[in-house]
TIFITOR-704436 format. One record per atom (N, C-alpha, C): y, x, z. Coordinates in steps of 0.05 Angstrom, whole numbers, padded with zeros to 5 digits, always signed. Each point is the difference from the previous one (the first is absolute). Example, Ala and Ser with C-alpha at 12.3 -4.5 7.8 and 13.67 -1.06 7.14 Angstrom:
% residues 2
-00114+00264+00156 +00024-00018+00000 +00024+00018+00000 +00021-00007-00014 +00024+00016+00001 +00022-00015+00014 
% end
This chain:
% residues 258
+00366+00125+00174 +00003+00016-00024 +00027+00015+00001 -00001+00028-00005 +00024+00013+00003 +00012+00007-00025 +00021+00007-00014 +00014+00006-00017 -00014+00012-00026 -00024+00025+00010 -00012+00007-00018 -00024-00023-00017 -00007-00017+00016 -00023-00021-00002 +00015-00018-00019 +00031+00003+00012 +00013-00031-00016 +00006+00016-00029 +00011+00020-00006 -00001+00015-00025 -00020-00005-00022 -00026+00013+00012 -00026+00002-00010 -00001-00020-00012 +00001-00024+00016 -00003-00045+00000 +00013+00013-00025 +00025-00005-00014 +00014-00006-00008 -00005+00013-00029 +00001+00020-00001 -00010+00021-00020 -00026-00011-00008 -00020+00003+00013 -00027-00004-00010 -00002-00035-00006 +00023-00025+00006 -00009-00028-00010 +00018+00005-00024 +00022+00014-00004 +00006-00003-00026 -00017+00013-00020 -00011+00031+00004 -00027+00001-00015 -00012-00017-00009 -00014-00010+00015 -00028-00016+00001 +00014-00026-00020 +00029+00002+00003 +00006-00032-00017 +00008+00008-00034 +00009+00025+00001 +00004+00017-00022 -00014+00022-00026 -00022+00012+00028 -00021+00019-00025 -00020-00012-00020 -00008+00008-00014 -00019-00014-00029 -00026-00010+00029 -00008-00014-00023 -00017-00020+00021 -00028+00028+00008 -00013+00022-00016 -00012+00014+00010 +00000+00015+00013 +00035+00009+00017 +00008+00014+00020 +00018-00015+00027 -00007-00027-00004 +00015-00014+00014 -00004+00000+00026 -00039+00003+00003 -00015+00004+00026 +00004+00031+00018 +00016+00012-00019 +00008+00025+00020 +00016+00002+00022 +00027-00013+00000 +00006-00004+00028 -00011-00018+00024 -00028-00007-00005 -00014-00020+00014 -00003+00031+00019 -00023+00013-00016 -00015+00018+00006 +00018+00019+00018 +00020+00005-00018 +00023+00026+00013 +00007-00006+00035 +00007-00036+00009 +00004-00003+00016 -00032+00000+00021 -00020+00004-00014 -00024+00002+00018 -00001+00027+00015 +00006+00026-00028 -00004+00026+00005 +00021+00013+00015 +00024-00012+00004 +00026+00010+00007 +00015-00006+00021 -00006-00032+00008 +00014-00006+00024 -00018-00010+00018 +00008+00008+00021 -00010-00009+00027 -00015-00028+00012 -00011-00009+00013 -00001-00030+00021 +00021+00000+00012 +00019+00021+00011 +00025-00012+00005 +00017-00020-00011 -00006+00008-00031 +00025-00018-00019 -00005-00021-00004 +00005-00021+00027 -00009-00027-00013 +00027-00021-00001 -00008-00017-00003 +00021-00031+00000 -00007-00013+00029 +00016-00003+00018 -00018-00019+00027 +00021-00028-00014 -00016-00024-00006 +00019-00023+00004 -00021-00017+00023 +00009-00006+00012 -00014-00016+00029 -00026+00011+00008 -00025-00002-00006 -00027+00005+00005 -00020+00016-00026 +00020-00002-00011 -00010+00012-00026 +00007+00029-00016 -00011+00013-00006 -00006+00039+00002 -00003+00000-00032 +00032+00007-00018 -00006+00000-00035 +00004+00036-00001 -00024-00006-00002 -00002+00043-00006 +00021+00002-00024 +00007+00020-00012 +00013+00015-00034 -00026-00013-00011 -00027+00003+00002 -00028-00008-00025 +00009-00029-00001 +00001-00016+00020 +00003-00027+00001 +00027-00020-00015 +00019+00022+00003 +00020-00016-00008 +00003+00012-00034 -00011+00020-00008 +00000+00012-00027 -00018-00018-00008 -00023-00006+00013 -00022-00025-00020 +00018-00027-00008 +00020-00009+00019 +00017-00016-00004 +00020-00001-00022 +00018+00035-00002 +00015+00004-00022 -00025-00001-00028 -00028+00003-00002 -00014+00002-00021 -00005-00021-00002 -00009-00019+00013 +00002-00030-00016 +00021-00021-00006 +00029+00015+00007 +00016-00003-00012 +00008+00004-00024 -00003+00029-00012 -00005+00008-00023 -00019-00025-00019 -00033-00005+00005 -00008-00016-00008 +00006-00021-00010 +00015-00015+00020 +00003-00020-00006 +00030-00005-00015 +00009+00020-00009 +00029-00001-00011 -00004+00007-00027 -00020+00025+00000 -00009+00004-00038 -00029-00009-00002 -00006-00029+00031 -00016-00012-00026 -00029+00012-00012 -00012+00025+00023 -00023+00016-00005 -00019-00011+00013 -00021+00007-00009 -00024-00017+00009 -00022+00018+00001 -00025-00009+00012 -00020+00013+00000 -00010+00001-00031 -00017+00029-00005 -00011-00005-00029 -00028-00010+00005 -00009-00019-00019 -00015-00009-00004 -00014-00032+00033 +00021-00001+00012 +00001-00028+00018 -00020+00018+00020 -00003-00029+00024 -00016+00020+00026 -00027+00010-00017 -00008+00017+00015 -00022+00008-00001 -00016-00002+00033 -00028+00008-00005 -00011-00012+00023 +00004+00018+00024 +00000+00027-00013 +00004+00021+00028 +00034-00018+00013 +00018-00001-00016 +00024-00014+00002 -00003-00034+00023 -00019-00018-00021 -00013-00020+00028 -00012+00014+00026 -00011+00016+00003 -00013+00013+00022 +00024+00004+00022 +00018+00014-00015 +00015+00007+00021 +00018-00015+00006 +00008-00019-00019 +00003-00030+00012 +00000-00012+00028 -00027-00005-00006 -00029-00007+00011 +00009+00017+00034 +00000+00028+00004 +00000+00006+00016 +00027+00004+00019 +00023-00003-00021 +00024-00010+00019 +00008-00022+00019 -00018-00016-00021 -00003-00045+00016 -00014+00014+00029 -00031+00011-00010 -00014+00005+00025 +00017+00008+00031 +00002+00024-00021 +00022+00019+00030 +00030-00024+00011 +00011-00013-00017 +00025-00014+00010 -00018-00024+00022 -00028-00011-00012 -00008-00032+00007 -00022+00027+00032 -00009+00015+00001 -00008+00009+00034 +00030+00007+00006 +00016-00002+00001 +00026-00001+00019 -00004-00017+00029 -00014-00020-00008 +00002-00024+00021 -00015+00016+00030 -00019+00012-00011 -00020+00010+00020 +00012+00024+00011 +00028+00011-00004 +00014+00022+00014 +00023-00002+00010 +00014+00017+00020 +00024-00006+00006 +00017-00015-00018 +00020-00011+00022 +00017-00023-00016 +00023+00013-00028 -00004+00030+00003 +00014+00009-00019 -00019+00006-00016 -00010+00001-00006 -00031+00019-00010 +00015-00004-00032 -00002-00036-00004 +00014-00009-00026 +00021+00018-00016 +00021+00008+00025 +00024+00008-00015 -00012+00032-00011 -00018+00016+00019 +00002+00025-00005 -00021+00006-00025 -00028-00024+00002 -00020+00003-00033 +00025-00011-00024 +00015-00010+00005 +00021-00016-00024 +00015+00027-00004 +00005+00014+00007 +00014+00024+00003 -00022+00017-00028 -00030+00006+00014 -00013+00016-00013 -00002-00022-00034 -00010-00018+00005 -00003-00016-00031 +00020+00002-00015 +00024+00005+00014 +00021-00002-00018 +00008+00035-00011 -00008+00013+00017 +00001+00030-00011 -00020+00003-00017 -00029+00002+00001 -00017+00007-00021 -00015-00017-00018 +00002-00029+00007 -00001-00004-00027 +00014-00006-00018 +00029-00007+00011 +00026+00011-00014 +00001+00027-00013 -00001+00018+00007 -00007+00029-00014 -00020-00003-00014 -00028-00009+00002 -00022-00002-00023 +00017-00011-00030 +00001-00034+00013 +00019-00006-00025 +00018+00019-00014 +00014+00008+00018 +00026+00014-00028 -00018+00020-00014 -00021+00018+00008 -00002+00019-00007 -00020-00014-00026 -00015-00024-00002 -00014-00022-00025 +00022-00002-00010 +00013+00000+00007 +00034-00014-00021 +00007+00029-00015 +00008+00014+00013 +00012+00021-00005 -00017+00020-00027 -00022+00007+00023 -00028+00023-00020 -00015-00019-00019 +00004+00001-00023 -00017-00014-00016 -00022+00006-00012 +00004+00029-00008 -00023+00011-00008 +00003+00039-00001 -00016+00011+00000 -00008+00028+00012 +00027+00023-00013 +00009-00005-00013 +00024+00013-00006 +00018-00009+00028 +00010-00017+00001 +00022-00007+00014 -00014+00010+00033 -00020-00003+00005 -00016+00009+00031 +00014+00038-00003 -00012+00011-00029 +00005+00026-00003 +00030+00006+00015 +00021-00011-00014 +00018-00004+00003 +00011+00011+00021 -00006-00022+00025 +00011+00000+00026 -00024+00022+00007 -00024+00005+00000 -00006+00026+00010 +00016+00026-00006 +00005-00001-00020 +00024+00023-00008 +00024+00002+00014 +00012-00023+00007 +00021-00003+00012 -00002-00004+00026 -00024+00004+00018 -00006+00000+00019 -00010+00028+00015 -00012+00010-00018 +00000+00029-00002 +00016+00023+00008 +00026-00006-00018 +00021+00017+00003 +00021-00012+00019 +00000-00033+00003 +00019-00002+00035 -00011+00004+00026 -00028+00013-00005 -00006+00000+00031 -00002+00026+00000 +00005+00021-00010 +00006+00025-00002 +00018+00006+00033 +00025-00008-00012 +00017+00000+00036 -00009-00011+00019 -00015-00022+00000 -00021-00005+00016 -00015+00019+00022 -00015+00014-00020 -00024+00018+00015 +00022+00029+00004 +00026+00007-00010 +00009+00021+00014 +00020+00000+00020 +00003-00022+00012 +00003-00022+00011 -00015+00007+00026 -00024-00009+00003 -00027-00001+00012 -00010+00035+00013 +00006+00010-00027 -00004+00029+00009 +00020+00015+00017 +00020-00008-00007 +00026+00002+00024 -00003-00006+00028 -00010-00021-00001 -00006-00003+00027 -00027+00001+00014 -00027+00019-00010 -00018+00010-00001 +00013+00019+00014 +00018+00019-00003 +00008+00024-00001 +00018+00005+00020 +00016-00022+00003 +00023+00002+00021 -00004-00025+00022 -00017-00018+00003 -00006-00012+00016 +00026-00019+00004 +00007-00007-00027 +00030-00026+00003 -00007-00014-00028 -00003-00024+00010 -00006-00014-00014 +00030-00016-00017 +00013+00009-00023 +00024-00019-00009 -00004-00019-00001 -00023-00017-00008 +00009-00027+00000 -00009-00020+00022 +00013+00011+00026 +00009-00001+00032 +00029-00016-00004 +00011+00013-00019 +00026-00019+00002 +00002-00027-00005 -00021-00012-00019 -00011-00025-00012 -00010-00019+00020 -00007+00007+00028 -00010-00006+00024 -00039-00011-00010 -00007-00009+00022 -00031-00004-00005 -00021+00022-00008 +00014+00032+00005 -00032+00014+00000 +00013+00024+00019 -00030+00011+00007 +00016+00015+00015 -00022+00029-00016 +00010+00033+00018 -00018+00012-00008 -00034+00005+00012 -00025+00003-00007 -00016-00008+00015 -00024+00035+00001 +00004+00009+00019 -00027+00019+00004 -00028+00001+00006 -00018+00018-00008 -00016-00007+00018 -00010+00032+00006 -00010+00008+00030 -00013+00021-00003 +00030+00028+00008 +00020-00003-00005 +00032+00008-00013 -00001+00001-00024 -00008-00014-00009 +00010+00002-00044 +00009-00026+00009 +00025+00009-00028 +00014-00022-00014 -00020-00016-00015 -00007-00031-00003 -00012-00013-00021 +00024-00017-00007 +00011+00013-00027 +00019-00011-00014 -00006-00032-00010 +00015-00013+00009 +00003-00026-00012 +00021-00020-00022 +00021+00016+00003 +00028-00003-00016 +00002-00037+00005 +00012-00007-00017 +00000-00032+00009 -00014-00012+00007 -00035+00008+00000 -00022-00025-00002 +00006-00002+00038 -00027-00029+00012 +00006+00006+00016 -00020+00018+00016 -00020+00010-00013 -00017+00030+00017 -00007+00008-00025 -00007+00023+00005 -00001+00024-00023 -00020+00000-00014 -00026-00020+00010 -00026-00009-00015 +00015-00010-00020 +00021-00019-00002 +00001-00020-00025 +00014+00024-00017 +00025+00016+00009 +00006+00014-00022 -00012+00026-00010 -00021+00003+00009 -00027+00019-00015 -00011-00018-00012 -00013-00026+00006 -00008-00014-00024 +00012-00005-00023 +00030-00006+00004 +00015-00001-00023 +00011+00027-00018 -00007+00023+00014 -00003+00024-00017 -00030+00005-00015 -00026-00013+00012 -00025-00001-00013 +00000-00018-00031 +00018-00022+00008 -00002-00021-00025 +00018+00012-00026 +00025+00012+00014 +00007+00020-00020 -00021+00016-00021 -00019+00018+00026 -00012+00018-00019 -00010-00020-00028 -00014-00019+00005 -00012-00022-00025 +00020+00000-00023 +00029-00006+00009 +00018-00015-00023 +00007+00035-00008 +00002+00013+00008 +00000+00029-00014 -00023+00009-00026 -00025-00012+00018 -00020+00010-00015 +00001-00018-00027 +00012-00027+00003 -00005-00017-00026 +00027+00008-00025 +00014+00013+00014 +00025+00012-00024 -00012+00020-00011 -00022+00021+00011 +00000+00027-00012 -00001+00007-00025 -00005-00018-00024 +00003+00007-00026 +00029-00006-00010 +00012-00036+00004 +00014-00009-00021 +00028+00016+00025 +00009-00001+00034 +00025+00014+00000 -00017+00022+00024 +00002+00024-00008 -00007+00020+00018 +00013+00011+00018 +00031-00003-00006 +00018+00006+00014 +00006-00010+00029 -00007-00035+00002 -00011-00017+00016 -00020+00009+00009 -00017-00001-00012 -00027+00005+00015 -00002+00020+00024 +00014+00028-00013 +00003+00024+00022 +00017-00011+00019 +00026-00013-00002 +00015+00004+00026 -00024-00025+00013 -00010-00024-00012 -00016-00016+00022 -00006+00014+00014 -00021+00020-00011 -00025+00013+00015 +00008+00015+00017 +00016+00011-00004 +00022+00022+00024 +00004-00017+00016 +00019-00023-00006 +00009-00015+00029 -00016-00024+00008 -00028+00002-00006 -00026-00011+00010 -00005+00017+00023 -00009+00022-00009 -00012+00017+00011 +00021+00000+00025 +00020+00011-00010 +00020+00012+00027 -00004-00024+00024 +00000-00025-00012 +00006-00019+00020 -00034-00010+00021 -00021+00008-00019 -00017+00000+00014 +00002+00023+00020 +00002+00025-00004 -00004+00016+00013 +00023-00005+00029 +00027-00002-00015 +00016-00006+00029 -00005-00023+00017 -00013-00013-00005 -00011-00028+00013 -00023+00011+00025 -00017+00023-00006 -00019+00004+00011 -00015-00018+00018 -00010-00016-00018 -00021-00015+00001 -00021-00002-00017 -00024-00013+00019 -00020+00010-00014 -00005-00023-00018 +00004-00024+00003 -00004-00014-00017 +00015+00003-00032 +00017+00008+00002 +00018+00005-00029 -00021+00024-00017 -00004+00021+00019 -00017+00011-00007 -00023-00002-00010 -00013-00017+00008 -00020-00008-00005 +00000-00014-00032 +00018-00016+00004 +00000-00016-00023 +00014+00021-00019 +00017+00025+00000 +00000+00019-00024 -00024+00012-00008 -00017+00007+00021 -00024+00007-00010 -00017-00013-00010 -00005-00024+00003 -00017-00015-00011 +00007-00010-00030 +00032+00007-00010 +00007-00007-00024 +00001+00029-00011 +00004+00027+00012 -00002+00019-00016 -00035+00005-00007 -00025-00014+00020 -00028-00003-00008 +00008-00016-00028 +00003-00017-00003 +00002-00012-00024 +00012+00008-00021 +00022+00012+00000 +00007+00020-00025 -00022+00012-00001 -00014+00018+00014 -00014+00020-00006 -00027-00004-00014 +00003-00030+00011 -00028-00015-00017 -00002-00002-00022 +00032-00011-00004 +00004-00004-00036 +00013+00019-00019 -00008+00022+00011 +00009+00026-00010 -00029+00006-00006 -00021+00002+00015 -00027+00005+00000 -00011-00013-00017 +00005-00030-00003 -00006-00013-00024 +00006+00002-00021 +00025+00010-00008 +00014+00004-00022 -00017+00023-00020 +00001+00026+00026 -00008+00025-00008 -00034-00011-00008 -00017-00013+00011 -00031+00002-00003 +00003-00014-00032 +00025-00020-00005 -00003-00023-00025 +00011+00017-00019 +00009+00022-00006 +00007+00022-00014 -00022+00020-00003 -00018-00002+00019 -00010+00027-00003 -00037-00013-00013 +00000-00024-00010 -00028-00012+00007 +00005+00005-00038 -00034+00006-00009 -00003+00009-00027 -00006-00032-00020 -00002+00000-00013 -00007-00028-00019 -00028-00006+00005 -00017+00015+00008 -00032-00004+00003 +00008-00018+00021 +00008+00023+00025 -00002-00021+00019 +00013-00032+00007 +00024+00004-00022 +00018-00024+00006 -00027-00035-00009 -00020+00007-00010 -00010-00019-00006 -00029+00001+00010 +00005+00018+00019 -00035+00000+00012 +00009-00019+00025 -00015-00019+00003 -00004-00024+00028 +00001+00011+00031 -00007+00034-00003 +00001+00019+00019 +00029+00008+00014 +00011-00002-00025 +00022+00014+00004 +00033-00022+00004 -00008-00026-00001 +00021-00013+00016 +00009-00016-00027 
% end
């Protein structure tokens, strides 16, 4: 971990110990969208990404003010339980490290599941961080387009990515570690854009902008794919909207008509 990594650490665990409990999960996220696989912790055999050691500073938080899940486990909550024992207890049947490196993953995501049950309680507060997720990944995708364009990838300095072509195009990747994941993470954007468009619009547009941008600089097809398959679905419930407006009182109660 180099200087910038140890910064980020530092900045983003006092966040995470400091913001109201509905924006607390943002520097989880920030360190997902922003820093590298370079930035890790090596202590002996063991690899603590920025996600890993921020899940750490967040159940710290927890357990200091005392927050808890609302309403106790739930079963999707047992499930995934359920499937961390699994993944830690087949260790035996893989290399002799196998243990340390699934303890690695259990402790990143379902540590992150949790905070984000702790944290999001209910559909306001989800709104929330889509809003605020919206407008920080803005630099993100121009970012991405930068190096679409000029074939230098900045966050090279962070170590762990490099730039990747195919064909001679740039397929922009910015921190992820191949450019599939950061076009998917510009596709999932488009969604949290689309769910602001009434109550903050202002959000909504830069999402969609730096959705878009980041799918497109990614040039992959899979990101693609999955924007199109969610702009089919707008278009569905646009179609539905328009037919449920346009249908007369006769029909609203003929068995024919739906």
């Amino acid at each position: 971990m180099n200087s910038w990594g140890a910064t980020f650490l530092a900045v983003a665990a006092a966040l995470t110990l400091l913001l109201p409990r509905r924006l607390a999960l943002l520097p989880l996220l920030m360190s997902a969208a922003y820093m590298t696989s370079g930035q890790a912790l090596h202590l002996l055999d063991a690899n603590f990404t920025l996600p890993r050691l921020l899940v750490a500073a967040g159940l710290l938080r927890v357990l200091l003010r005392q927050e808890h899940l609302p309403q106790g486990l739930q079963p999707l909550d047992r499930l995934l339980l359920a499937w961390g024992a699994l993944l830690l207890g087949m260790s035996v049947f893989h290399e002799h490290d196998g243990w340390l490196f699934r303890s690695g993953i259990v402790w990143g995501e379902l540590g992150a599941y949790f905070l984000m049950r702790i944290f999001l309680r209910d559909v306001d507060d989800v709104r929330q961080v889509f809003r605020a997720l919206c407008v920080l990944m803005v630099p993100l995708a121009a970012l991405m387009v930068l190096e679409k364009l000029t074939g230098d990838n900045p966050f090279q300095v962070l170590g762990g990515v490099k730039v990747v072509t195919r064909d001679g195009a740039v397929r922009a990747g910015g921190p992820f570690n191949h450019p599939i994941l950061a076009g998917t993470a510009g596709a999932a954007l488009l969604g949290m854009a689309w769910a602001l468009r009434q109550s903050h619009r202002l959000a909504a547009v830069c999402g969609a902008a730096a959705g878009l941008a980041m799918v497109l600089a990614s040039k992959s097809s899979g990101p693609v794919l999955m924007a199109a398959c969610f702009l089919l679905a707008v278009a569905a419930e646009v179609v539905d909207v328009v037919v449920q407006k346009t249908r007369t009182p006769s029909r609203r109660g003929s068995p024919y008509w739906g």
